[in-house]
N, C-alpha and C positions, 0 to 999 in steps of 0.2 A: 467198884469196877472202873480202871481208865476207860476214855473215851478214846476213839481211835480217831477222830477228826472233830479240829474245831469247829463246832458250826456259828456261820454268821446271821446276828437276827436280821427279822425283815428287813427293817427299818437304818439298817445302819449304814447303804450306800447315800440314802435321803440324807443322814446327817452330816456324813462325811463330804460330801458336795455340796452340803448347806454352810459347813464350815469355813471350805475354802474358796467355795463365792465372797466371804467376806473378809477373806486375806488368813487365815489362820491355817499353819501350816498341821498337816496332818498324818500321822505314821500309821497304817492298819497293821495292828498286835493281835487281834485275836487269834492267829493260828498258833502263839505261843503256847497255849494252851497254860494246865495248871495253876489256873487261878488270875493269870497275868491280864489285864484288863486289856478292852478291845480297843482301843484307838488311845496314841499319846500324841496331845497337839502344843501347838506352841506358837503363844503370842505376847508380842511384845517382852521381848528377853524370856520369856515364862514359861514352865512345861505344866501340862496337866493330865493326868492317867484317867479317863473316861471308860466306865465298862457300860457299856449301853444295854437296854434292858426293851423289848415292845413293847411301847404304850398300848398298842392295839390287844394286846393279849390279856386275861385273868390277870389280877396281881398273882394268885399264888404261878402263875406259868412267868414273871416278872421277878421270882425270888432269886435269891443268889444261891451258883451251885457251892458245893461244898467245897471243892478247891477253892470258888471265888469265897468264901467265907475265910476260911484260913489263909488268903493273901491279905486281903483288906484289914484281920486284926491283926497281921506278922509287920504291915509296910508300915514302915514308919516317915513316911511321907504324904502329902495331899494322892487321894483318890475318890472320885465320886462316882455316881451314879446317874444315866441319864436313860429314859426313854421317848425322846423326842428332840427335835433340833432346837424348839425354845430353850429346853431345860438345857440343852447341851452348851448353845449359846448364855443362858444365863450363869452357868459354872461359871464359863470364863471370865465372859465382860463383870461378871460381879466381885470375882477375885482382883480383877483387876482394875478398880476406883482406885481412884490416887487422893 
């Protein structure tokens, strides 16, 4: 059954303003809906597709829906997962060692 509104988790204004206190620029996606992940950022020339999940919740309340499942194996690009601003931060700056 679609959903009629994307909803955003708790947690993901925290990361989003964690992100760009430290210069990483930041798009909010989640109302795309259909799978499309919640925030796409960008640093240093670099995009990254982030679907953020509550740390604070059950892992089973932390699984991916099923649109999010059928995007993540169709894309064939970098997508991760984060449910906190460390993990959010460590995507990046780990992607990006030179």
């Amino acid at each position: 059954m679609p959903r009629n509104r994307a909803r955003k988790d708790d947690n993901q204004t925290e990361i989003v303003e964690g992100l760009r206190k430290l210069g990483i620029s930041v798009a909010i996606t989640h109302q795309l809906g259909k799978g499309f992940p919640d925030i796409v950022c960008g640093y240093h020339g670099k995009n990254y597709m982030i679907e953020i999940k509550d740390g604070n919740k059950s892992p089973s309340q932390q699984k991916l829906s099923d649109d999010e499942i059928v995007f993540h194996d169709e894309w064939r690009g970098q997508i991760d997962i984060a449910n906190s601003l460390d993990a959010a931060v460590g995507i990046i700056f780990k992607k990006n060692k030179r």
